[in-house]
Structure formats: C-alpha cells, structure tokens
TORLUM-696102 format. One line per 4 residues: number of its first residue (from 1); their letters; for each residue x, y, z of C-alpha. Coordinates in steps of 0.1 Angstrom, whole numbers, padded with zeros to 4 digits. Layout:
<rs>
NUM = A = X,Y,Z | ...
</rs>
This chain:
<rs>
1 = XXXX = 0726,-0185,0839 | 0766,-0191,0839 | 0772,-0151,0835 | 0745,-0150,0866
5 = XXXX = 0764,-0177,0885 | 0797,-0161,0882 | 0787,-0129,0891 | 0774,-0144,0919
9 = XXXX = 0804,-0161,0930 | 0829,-0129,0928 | 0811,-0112,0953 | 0834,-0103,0985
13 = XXXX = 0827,-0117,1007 | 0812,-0146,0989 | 0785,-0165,1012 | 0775,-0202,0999
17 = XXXX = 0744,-0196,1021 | 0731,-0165,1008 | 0740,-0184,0973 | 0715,-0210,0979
21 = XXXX = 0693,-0193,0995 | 0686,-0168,0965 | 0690,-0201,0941 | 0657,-0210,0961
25 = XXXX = 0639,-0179,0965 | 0640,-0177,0922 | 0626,-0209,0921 | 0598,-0200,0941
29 = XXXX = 0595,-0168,0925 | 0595,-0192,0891 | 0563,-0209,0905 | 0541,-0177,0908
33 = XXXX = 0550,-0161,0871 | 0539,-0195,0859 | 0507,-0191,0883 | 0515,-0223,0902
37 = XXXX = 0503,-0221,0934 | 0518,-0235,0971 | 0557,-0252,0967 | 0566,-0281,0941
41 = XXXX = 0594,-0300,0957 | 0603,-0316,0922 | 0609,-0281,0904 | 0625,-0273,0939
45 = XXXX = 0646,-0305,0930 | 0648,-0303,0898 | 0662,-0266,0898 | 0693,-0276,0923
49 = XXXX = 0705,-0307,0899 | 0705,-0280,0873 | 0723,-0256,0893 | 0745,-0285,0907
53 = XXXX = 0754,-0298,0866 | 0759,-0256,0855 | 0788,-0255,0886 | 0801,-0284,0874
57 = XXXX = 0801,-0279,0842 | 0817,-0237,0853 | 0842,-0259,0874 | 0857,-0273,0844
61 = XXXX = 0864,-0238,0823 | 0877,-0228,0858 | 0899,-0255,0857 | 0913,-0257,0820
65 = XXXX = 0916,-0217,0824 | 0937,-0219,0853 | 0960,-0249,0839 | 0966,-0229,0805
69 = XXXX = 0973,-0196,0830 | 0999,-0220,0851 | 1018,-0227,0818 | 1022,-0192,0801
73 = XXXX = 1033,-0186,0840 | 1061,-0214,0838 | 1073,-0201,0805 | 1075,-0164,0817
77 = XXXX = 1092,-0174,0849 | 1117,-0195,0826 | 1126,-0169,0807 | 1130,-0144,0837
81 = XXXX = 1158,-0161,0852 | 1176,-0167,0821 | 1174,-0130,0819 | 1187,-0127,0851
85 = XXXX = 1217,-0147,0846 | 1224,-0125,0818 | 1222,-0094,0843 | 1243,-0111,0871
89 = XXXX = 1270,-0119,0845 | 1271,-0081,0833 | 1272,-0070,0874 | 1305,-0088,0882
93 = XXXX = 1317,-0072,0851 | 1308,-0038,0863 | 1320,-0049,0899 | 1352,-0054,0887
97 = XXXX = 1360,-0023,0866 | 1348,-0004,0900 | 1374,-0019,0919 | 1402,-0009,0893
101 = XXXX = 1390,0027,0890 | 1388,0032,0932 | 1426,0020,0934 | 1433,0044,0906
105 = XXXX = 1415,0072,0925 | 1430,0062,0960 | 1466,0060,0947 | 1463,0093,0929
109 = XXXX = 1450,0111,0961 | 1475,0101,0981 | 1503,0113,0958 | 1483,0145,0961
113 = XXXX = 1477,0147,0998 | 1513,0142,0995 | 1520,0172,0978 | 1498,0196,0993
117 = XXXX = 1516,0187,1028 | 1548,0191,1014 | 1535,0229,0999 | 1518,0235,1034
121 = XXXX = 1550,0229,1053 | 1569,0255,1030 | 1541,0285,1032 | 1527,0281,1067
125 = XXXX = 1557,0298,1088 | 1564,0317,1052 | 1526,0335,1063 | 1531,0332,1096
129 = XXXX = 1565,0357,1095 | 1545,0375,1065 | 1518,0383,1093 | 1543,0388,1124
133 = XXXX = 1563,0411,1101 | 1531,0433,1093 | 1521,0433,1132 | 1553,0444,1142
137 = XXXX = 1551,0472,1116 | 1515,0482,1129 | 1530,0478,1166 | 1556,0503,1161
141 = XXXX = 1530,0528,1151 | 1519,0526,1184 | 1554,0523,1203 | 1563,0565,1186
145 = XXXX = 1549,0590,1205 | 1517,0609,1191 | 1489,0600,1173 | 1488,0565,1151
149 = XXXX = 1490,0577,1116 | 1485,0543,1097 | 1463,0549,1070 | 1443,0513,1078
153 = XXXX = 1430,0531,1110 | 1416,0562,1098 | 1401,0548,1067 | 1364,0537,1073
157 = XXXX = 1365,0512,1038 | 1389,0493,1056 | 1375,0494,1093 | 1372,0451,1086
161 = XXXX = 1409,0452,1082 | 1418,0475,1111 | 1394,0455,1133 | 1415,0423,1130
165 = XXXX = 1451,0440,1128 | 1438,0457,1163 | 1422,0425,1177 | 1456,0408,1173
169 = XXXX = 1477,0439,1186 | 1451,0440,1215 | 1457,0403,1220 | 1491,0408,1220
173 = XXXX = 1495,0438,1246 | 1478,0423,1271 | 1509,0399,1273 | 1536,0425,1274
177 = XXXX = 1552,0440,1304 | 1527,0470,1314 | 1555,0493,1330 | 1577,0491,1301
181 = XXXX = 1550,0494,1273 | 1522,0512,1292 | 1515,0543,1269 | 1512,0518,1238
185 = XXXX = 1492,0492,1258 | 1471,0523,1263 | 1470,0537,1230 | 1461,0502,1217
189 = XXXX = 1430,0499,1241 | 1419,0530,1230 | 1418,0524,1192 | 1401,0488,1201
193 = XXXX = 1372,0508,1220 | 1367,0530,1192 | 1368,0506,1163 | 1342,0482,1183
197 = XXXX = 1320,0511,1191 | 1323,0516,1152 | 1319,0483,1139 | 1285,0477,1165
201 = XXXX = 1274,0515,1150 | 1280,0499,1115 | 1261,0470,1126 | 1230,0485,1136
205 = XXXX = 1233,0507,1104 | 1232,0474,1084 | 1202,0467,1106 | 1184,0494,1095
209 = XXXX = 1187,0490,1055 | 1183,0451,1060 | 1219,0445,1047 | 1221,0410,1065
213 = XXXX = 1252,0397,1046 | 1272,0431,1063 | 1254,0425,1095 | 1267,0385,1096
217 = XXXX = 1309,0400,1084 | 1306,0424,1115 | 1289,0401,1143 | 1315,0377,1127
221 = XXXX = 1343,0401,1134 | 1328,0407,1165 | 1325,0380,1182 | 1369,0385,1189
225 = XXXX = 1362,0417,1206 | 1348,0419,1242 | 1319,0436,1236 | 1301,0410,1213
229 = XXXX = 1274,0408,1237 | 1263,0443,1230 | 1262,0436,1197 | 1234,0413,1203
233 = XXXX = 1216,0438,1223 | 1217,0458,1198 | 1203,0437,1175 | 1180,0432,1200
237 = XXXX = 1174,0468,1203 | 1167,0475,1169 | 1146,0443,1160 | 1121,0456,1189
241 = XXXX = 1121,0494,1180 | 1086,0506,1172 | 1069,0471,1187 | 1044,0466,1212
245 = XXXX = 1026,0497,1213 | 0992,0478,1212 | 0969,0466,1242 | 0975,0435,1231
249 = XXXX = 1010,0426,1233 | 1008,0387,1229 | 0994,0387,1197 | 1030,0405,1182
253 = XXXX = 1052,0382,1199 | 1052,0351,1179 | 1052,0372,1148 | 1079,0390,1154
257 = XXXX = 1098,0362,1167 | 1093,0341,1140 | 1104,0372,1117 | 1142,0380,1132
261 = XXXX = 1148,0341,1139 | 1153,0339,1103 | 1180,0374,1100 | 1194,0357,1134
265 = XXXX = 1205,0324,1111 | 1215,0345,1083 | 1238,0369,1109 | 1248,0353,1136
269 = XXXX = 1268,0323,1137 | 1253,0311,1171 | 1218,0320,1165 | 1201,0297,1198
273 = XXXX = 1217,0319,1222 | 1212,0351,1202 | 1172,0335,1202 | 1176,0332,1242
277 = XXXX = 1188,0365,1250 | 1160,0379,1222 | 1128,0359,1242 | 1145,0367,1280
281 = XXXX = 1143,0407,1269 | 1108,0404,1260 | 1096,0384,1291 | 1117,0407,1313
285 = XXXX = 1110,0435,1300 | 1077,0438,1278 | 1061,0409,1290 | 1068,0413,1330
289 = XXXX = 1056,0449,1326 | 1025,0444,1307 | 1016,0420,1336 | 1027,0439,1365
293 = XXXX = 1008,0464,1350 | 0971,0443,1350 | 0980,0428,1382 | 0987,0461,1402
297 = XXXX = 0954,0460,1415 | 0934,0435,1442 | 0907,0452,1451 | 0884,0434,1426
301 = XXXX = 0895,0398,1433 | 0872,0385,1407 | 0887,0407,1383 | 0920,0400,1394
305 = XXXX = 0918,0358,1393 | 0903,0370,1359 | 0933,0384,1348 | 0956,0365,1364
309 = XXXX = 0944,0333,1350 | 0939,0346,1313 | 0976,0361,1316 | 0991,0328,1326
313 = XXXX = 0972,0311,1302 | 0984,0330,1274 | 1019,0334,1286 | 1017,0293,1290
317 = XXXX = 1004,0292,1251 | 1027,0314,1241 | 1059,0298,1255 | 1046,0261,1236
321 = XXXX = 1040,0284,1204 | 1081,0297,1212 | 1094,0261,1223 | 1095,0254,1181
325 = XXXX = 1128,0279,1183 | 1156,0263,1196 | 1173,0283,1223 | 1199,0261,1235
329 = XXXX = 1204,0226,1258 | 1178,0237,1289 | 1145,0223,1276 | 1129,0240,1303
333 = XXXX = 1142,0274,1296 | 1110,0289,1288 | 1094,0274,1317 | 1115,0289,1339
337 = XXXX = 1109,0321,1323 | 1070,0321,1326 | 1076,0306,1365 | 1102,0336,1373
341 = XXXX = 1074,0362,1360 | 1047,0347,1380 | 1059,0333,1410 | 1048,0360,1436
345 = XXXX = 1012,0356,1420 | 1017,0323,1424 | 1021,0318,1458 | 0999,0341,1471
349 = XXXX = 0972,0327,1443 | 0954,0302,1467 | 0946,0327,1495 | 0931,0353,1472
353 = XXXX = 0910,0323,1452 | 0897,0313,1488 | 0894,0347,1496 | 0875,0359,1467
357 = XXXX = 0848,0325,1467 | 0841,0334,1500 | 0833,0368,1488 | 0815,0359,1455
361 = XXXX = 0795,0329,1476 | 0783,0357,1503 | 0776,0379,1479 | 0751,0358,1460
365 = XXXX = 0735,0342,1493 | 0724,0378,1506 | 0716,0388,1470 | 0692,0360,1473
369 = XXXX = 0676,0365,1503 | 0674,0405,1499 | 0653,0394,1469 | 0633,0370,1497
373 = XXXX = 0632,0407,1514 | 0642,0377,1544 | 0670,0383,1571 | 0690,0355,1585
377 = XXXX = 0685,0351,1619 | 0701,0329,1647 | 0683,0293,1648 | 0683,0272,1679
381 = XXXX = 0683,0237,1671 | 0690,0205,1687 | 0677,0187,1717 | 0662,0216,1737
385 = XXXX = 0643,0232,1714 | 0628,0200,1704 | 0616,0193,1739 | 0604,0225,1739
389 = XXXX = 0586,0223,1710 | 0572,0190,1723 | 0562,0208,1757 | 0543,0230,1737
393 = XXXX = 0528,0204,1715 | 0514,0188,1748 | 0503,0218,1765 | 0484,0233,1744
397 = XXXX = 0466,0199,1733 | 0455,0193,1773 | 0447,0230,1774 | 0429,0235,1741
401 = XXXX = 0454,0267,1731 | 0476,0273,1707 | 0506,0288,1724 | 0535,0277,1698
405 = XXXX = 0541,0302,1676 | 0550,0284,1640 | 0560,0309,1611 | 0557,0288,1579
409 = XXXX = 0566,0320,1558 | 0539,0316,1532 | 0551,0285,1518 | 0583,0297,1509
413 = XXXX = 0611,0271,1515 | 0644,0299,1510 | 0660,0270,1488 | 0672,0281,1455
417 = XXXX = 0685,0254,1426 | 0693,0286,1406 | 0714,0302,1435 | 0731,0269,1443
421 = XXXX = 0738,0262,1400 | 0754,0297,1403 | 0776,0290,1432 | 0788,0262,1416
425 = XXXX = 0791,0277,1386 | 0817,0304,1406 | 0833,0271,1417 | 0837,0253,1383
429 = XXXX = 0861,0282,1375 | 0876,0286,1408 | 0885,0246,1407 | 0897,0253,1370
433 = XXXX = 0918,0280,1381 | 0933,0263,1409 | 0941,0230,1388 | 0957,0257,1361
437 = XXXX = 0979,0276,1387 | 0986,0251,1417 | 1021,0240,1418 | 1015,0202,1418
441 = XXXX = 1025,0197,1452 | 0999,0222,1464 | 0966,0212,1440 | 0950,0186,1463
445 = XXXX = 0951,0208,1494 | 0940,0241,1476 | 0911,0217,1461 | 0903,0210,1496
449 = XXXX = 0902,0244,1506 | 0878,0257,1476 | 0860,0221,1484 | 0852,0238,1521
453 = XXXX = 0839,0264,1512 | 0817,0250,1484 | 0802,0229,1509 | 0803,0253,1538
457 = XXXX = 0786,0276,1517 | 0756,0259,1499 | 0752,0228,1528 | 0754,0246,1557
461 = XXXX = 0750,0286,1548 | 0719,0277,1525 | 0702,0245,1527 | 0712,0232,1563
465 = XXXX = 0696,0269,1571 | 0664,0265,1549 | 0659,0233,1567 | 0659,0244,1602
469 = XXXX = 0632,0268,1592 | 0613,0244,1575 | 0615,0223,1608 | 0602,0252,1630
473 = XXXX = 0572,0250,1606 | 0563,0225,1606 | 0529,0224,1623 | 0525,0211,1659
477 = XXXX = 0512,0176,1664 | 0476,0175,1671 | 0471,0213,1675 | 0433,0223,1674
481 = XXXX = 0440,0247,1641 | 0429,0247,1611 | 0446,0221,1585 | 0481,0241,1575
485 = XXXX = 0496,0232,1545 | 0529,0205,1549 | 0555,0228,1532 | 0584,0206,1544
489 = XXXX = 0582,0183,1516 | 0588,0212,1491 | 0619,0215,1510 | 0627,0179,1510
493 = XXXX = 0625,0182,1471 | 0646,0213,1467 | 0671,0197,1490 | 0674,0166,1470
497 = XXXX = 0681,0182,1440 | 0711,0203,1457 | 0727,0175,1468 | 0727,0158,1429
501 = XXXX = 0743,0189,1417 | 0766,0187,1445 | 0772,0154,1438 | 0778,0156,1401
505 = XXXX = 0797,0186,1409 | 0821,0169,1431 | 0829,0146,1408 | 0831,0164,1375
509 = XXXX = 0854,0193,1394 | 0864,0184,1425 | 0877,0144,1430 | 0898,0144,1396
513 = XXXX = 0926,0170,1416 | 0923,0151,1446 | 0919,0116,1432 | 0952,0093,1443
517 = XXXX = 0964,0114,1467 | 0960,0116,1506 | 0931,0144,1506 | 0910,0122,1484
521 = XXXX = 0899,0102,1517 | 0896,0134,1534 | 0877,0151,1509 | 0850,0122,1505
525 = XXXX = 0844,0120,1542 | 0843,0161,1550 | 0814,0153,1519 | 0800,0124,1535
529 = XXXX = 0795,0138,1569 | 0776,0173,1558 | 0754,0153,1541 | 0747,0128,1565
533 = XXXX = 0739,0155,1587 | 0715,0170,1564 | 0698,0133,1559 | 0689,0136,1594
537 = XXXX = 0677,0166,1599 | 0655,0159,1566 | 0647,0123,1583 | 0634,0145,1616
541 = XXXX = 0614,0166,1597 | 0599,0141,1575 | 0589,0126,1607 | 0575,0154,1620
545 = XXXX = 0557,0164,1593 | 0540,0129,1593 | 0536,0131,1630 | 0517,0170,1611
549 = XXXX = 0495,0149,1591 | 0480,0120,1614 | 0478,0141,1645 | 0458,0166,1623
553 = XXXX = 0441,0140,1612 | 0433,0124,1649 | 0423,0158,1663 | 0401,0168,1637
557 = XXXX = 0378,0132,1644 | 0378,0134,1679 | 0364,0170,1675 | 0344,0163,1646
561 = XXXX = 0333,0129,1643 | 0299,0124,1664 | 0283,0097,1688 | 0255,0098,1669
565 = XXXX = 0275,0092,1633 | 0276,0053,1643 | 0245,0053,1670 | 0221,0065,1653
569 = XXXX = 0188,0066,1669 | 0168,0066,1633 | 0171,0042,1602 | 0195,0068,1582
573 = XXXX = 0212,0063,1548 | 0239,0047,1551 | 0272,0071,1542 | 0297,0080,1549
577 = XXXX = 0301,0109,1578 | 0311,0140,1570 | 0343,0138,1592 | 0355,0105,1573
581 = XXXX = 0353,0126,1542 | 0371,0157,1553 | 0399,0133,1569 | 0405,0116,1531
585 = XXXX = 0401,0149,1514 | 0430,0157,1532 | 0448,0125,1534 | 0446,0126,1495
589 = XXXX = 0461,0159,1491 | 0487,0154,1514 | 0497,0123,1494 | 0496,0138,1462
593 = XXXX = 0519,0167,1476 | 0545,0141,1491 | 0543,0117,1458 | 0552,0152,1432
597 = XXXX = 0583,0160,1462 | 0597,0128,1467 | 0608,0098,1447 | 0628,0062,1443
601 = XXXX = 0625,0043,1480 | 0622,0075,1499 | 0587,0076,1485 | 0579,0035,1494
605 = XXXX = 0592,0040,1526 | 0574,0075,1537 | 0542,0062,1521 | 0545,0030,1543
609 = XXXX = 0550,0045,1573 | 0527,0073,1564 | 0504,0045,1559 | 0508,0024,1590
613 = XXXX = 0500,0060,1613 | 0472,0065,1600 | 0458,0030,1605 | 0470,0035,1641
617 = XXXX = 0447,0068,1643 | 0415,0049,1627 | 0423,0018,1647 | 0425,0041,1681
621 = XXXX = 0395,0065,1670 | 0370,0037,1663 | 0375,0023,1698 | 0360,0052,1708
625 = XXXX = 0323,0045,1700 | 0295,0023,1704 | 0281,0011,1673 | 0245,-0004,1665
629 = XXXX = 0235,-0018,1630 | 0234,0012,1613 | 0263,0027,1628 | 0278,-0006,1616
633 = XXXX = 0271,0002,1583 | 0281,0038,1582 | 0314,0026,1603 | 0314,0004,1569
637 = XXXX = 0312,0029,1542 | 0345,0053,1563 | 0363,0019,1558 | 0357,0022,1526
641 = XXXX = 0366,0051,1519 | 0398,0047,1542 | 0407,0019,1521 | 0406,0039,1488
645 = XXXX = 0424,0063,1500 | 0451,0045,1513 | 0450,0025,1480 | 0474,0053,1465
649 = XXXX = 0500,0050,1487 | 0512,0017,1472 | 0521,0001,1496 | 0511,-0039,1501
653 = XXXX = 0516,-0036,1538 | 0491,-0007,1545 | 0469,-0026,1520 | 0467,-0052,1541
657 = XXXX = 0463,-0035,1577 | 0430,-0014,1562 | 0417,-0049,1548 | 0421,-0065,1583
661 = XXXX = 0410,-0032,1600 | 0376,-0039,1575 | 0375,-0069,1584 | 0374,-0061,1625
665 = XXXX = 0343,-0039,1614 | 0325,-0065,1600 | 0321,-0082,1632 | 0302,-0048,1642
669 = XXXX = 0273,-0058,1620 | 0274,-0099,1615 | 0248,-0114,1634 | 0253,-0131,1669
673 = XXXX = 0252,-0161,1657 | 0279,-0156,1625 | 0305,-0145,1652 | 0322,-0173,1654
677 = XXXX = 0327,-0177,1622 | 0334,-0149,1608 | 0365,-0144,1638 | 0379,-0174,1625
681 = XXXX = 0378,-0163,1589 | 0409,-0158,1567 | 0417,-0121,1577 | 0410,-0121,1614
685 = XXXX = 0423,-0158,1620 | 0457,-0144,1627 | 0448,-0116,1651 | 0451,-0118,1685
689 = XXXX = 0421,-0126,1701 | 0416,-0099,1723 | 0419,-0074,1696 | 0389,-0093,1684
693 = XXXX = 0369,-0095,1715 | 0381,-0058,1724 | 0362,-0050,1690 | 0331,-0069,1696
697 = XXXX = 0324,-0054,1730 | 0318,-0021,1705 | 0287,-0037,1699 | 0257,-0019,1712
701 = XXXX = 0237,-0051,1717 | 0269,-0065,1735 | 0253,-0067,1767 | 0219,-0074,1752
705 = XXXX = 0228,-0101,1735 | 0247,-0119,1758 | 0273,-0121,1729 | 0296,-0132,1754
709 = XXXX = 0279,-0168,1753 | 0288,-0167,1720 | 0329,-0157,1726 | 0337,-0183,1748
713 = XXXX = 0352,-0206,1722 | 0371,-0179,1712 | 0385,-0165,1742 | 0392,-0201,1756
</rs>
C-alpha cells in the first residue's frame, strides 16, 4: 500500500479529494469481493485509521530523507565556496598581470604611432611631387602640337592607368586659363571621352563573361568620370537583355531582381541607388507598357475592372516582395512608383466601376425578365389609382359586374432570390474593388455611390416593381368571381428574403468602408428609407389581400348561404351547410398559404387581424337570418366549424371572439325560460346588452313567445 500511496501523491496536480475519495470507493469495492452486501461503517472506519497510521508512518521516511538530503546539501554548499575563494584569489592574480601587459601594449603603440607620423611627414609631399612631377610630364604631351604619343594612352593593358592619369589632367584643365591652353584643354577632353567610352565598353564586356571583380575596378574607376551614370544603365542594359519576353511579365521580376542585387553588391560600391535606378527602368519601362497595353481598351468594362484590379494587385504584391531590397532613405519609394503608373486609372476608376454596375445590374434584370418572356411597363401607383381601384371595387359590387380588370400573371411574383444573389454577387467585387483602389479620402463616398445603385437596382428596379404588380393583383374586395388564388403572400415571402440578403450584404461589404466616417449616417438612412418604403407598400397589400380573403368570403354567403339553411320548414339533420363548409375550405387554405409565406410576429399579427375580419363577416352575415330550432342547431354546427378553423390561426384573441360569437348562438336555441340565465353567463356577461338582445330578436318565435317578457331584466 505505501508504493500505492506514493504513487498516489506525485500525481500533478495532486487532489486530497480525489485521494480520499478513491481510498473509499476500494473499500467499498473490498466489501463486494468479500460478498458483503450494503456499507459497513466499521471497515469504512477501520480502513481510514489504517490509511491515516500508513501516512504517518510515509511522513516519517519523508522526513528523515529530507533531513539526511539537507545535510549532504550543507556539506556541498561548504565546500563550494571554499572553492570559490580559491577562484577569486587566482582572478585578482590574473587581473593584475592584465593591467601590466595593457600598459606594456599602450606604451609601445604610442612610440610606434610616433614613428609612423614622423615617416608619414617625410614621404607624403615626397609622393605628392613624385605624382605632380609625372602629371606635368603627361601634361606636356598634351601642350606639343600633334597627336599624344605616351605609350600609357594607346596601350589597352593599361587603360586603368591612363584612366586615372587623365581623370587628374581633366581635373586639372578645367582650372587653367581656356584662351591660353585651349588646344590642350581640348585634346584632354577628347582622350577623357574616349577612354570613358572604353572603360564603360570594357564594363559591359565584363558583364557578359560574368567577370564581376573587373566589373567592380571599372565602375570603381568610374565613378570619377562624368558619365558614371551610364555605366549603370548599362549594367542595367545588359542585366535586362533577353528578359521579359513572356505574357507574364510579373512572375520574372522578383527573380531577376533578386539575381543582379547580388553582382550589384559585388560591383558597385553604392549598390541601393544602382537597385533604384534598376526597379524605376522596369516599372517605367516594362511594367508601364505591359499595363498600358491591357488597359488600352474600355469597351468591355467588366473586363477592364478585371484587369485593372488584378494588375494593381499584383503590381501592389510585387512592390512588398521588392521592399526586402534596400533602395535608399524614401521608404515609400516604391509606392510612389506603383501610384505614378496608375494614377490616371485611378482617378477615373470610380466612374467606370459605377458605370459598369449599372451596366452589369441592367443587364441581368432584362436577362431575367426576357426569360419571364415579361416587359416592364409603366405602373401607376399611389393615391389615385387606389381610389380608383376602390371605385371599381364598389361599382361593380352594387352592379353585379366585374369591370376591374386584375392580371395576376399566373401566379408568378417576377421576384428572383437567384437574380438578386447575383447582383450582389457583381457588388461584392465591385465594393472589393473599390476598397482596393479608392484613395482613402475618396472610399466612403465611392461606397456610397456603388451603395445607390445596389439599392436602386434590386429595391426599387426589381422588387419595389414586383410589388406594385402584385398589388394590382390582388383581387378586388367582394367581387362576385370565383375564389382567385392570394398570390401576394408569395411575394411577401420573396421580398423578405431580399431584404436579409440585403441586409447581410450591407453589412458584410458595404458599412465596414463607410463605418466612422460621415457617409456612415448617410448610408444607413438612404437604406432605411427604401426599405421602409417597401414595408408599406407590403403592409398595403397585405391589407388588401386580407380585405381579398373576407370580402370573398362575405360575398360568397350572402350569395350562397340560404333562408332555408337556418329556417327550415322540416326536422333536417343537423350539419353543417354547404356554404359554411366551402367558406372554411377556403379559409383553411388561405391560412396555410400565409403561415408557409410569412413568419416571426408578422405571422401573429396578420393571423390576428386575419382573424378578427372574419369574425366581423360571420358576426354581420348571421344577423341576416331568422333562425328556429333547427336552424339553431345547424347555425350551431357552422360555429363549430368556424371555430376549428380559426383554431389554426393561433391567436388567443380570435379564440376568444369565435367562443363569445358561440356563445351569442346559443341563445338562438336555449329555451325561453333559460334566457336569462344563460345572458348572464360567463362569456356573454360582458357583452353589451344590446348586442345580446339584437341577437335574440333572430329568434323565430321572438314575437311568438313574447320573449320580450322575458328581457326586461336585462334590458333594464
């Protein structure tokens, strides 16, 4: 058990807890191998005094273990600092012979700093009037009339030689009166044109067999002489010959870049400016070509902001891949490089991006609706045409003809979630375009721009459009027609998924260019207000599409629904009327339609006042009749059946009115007597009373019955 314990007590982290609490489980595992069954608190306590005496009894090792690990401890930390007394003792030692030896080496250096001043003074003006002696010699070849016959000039082993003697003499010239020494100032420029030409035409030989230790002595001689710079350019030249003849020119740039940096530390002794002058060629001149060249042509403007985009991201790329070289003090040299190249595309780039999503945006629309083989026609909308529609509406109920016209297309609603995904889709890389290539001055306004004409497009072009026809057919309020399908919820559905994508699309693409700046405001309310507007024209036809339903509904029973349904002059089976079922039949599909179109509150609240309509129709329609017992009871079974129906709209305030509209035709069928009683029950108790006495007069044993006796109570 000890080996047990302490493996127990090693573990990291070490939980006293879990300790006991798997002390306990093996003591209860301890009962069942000995086939005792239910828990002995004795073994229980008998275990833990056993554990408790073990720990004790581990404590102690523990204890004596760690007191004989203390003193070996002590003894090894005695002897450590004896043995770093010993060390210290042999470090001043060394300390001090170190100071000795430095004075040695300091007094013998100055005696021969000393020395080699002293030598310095002697041979310095001894060179100088060496070297003066040998110009003057040189000179005088050019002071004697015709050609310079020095041998240093006309050999090419020693063209290093002749460059510097001629360097000086050039230097030197340029000092002296010209009218007195004008045919040897001459003579001298002469033979310091030819011998730069030659050293530059020995340099780009060098080049060409890769002797870079030549190269670096010329550009080193060189860089006395005027023309150094075209020394670099042709370096420049020559590292660049044969290049570039691909299609794909940015692939060989870093490449070859990375290639002559290294001959350009090995030749030149300023290689960051030979490196600048190297990268400006090739933007000027390769790079600037190769992009005039794809950019020469705008009549395709979705191949063009193609293009453009995919050049300026790879010219962007490339100058981070470059900015590893160092090409002098300007940080932003590169930058400037790229922004010089494309700074007409630039600033012309927002008018084309707007230009060309207008384009691509109209395209796709009348791609779409030449697929709906539909043309867009002119819609009048707003207050006249509504009276005018309601003019209809009331005419041709009075005069029992149909003389609105509605076009309800077949069902088809002319809203697209595919069309509107690809728009946006045209818009996601329009708005990654424009955050790539806006100066940032100029990103939140040209987001605002594409924004417009996002929204213009799909809100007002496509769905604002697709609503106003849905409106127009919506079927006219208690028109004496057949029952027309309600397509307008279809729309409602469509519509509400546009504006998600919208929204998610807004915020995904649009609001991070805009956010904290002064178009964010802007942008949100140009947003809010479309769709607002949209809300109320789907509110309106929402409206009028329930108007559709339950004036439908109220024509159809005044037409259909009989005298004789709930005045019977036989004993009939009590059903319910053939109207009553036609009227739910319909109710029910209607609800089913706008339950699969809507959802969230829209549904509770369209369902509610769906709901509260209809009760309005019943509640007006039953009025109508006169009702003996079994009318009653057939007036009965339609409530029920109103009541199921109504059931699936969810809605506890619709609930209700059917229960208390049930109620009212009880008292059609109670007997006289029960009146009174049955008013003042539970569900009618809160009516007003002449809604109840209004009801009761339905009665056809009203007046037969003097049930008036019996209503005075109530009406008092």
């Amino acid at each position: 058990m000890m080996q047990q314990y302490m493996k127990e007590l090693e573990q990291d982290p070490y939980s006293y807890e879990d300790f006991v609490e798997r002390l306990a489980w093996r003591t209860v595992d301890s009962f069942k191998e000995d086939g005792i069954h239910g828990f002995d608190p004795n073994l229980m306590h008998e275990t833990f005094l056993q554990a408790i005496k073990d720990l004790q009894v581990l404590q102690d090792r523990q204890c004596k273990k760690c007191e004989k690990l203390e003193q070996i401890c002590k003894e090894e930390e005695a002897n450590h600092f004896q043995d770093i007394a010993h060390l210290q003792e042999k470090n001043k030692e060394a300390v001090a012979l170190f100071q000795d030896l430095d004075e040695r080496i300091n007094f013998v250096a100055t005696k021969v700093i000393h020395l080699g001043d002293q030598l310095e003074s002697v041979n310095v003006p001894r060179s100088r009037a060496v070297e003066a002696q040998r110009l003057m010699a040189y000179f005088s070849e050019f002071l004697s009339p015709g050609p310079v016959v020095a041998s240093v000039f006309s050999n090419k082993e020693e063209v290093f030689e002749a460059a510097d003697i001629i360097q000086k003499l050039h230097m030197i010239s340029q000092e002296l009166p010209s009218d007195k020494f004008k045919d040897a100032r001459s003579k001298i420029s002469l033979k310091y044109d030819e011998i730069e030409r030659s050293l530059i035409e020995e340099f780009v030989k060098s080049h060409r067999v890769h002797e870079t230790t030549r190269m670096r002595e010329i550009a080193n001689i060189l860089m006395h002489f005027k023309s150094y710079s075209q020394c670099i350019d042709a370096f420049i030249e020559e590292s660049q010959m044969g290049t570039f003849v691909g299609k794909d020119i940015f692939k060989e740039i870093l490449p070859l870049t990375k290639k002559n940096f290294g001959i350009m530390k090995e030749v030149f002794s300023n290689p960051e400016q030979v490196m600048a002058k190297f990268v400006l060629n090739i933007y000027h001149l390769k790079l600037q070509k190769h992009i005039v060249s794809n950019l020469s042509d705008k009549s395709d403007t979705s191949k063009y902001l193609r293009n453009l985009m995919e050049l300026y991201t790879r010219t962007t790329e490339l100058s981070t891949e470059l900015s590893c070289f160092k090409m002098g003090s300007d940080d932003s040299y590169l930058q400037k490089l790229t922004h010089n190249i494309f700074q007409k595309y630039l600033e012309s780039y927002i008018s084309v991006e707007v230009k060309g999503l207008k384009e691509k945006c109209s395209t796709l629309l009348q791609k779409y609706y030449d697929s709906k083989d539909h043309h867009k026609r002119q819609i009048q909308s707003g207050g006249f045409q509504d009276f005018r529609r309601d003019l209809q509406a009331v005419i041709g109920t009075r005069a029992n003809i149909n003389i609105a016209q509605i076009e309800d297309y077949g069902g088809e609603t002319f809203l697209s979630e595919e069309l509107v995904i690809s728009l946006i889709q045209e818009s996601k890389q329009a708005f990654y375009r424009c955050k790539l290539l806006s100066k940032p001055a100029d990103l939140a306004s040209n987001a605002v721009q594409l924004l417009e004409v996002l929204l213009n497009c799909i809100i007002i072009d496509h769905v604002d459009y697709a609503v106003e026809l849905a409106l127009q057919a919506v079927p006219i309020p208690e028109s004496k027609t057949q029952a027309q399908p309600i397509y307008f919820f279809d729309v409602v559905r469509q519509a509400n998924t546009i504006v998600h994508l919208i929204e998610k699309h807004f915020n995904d693409s649009a609001l991070p260019l805009v956010m904290s700046t002064s178009k964010h405001g802007e942008c949100v309310m140009k947003k809010k207000f479309l769709l607002n507007h949209l809300e109320q024209k789907l509110d309106n036809g929402i409206d009028r599409a329930l108007n559709a339903i339950v004036g439908w509904v109220k024509v159809f029973l005044q037409s259909e629904q009989k005298k004789t349904d709930f005045k019977p002059e036989t004993e009939l089976n009590t059903l319910s009327s053939p109207a009553c079922i036609a009227v739910v039949e319909y109710f029910n599909d209607n609800v089913k339609h706008i339950r699969a179109c809507l959802d969230g509150r829209n549904i509770e609240c369209v369902m509610t006042e769906l709901g509260c309509r209809f009760h309005r129709v019943i509640y007006d329609h039953l009025q109508q009749f006169q009702y003996n017992s079994t009318g009653a009871l057939c007036v009965i079974c339609d409530m029920n059946e109103y009541r199921k129906c109504v059931k699936e709209l969810n809605s506890g305030l619709v609930i209700t009115l059917f229960d208390t509209l049930h109620a009212l035709c009880n008292v059609l069928l109670v007997k006289p007597e029960n009146l009174d009683q049955v008013c003042t029950g539970d569900q009618l108790s809160l009516l007003d009373r002449s809604v109840v006495l209004n009801f009761i007069q339905l009665r056809n044993d009203y007046k037969t019955q003097k049930l008036s006796n019996f209503l005075k109570g109530m009406s008092a």
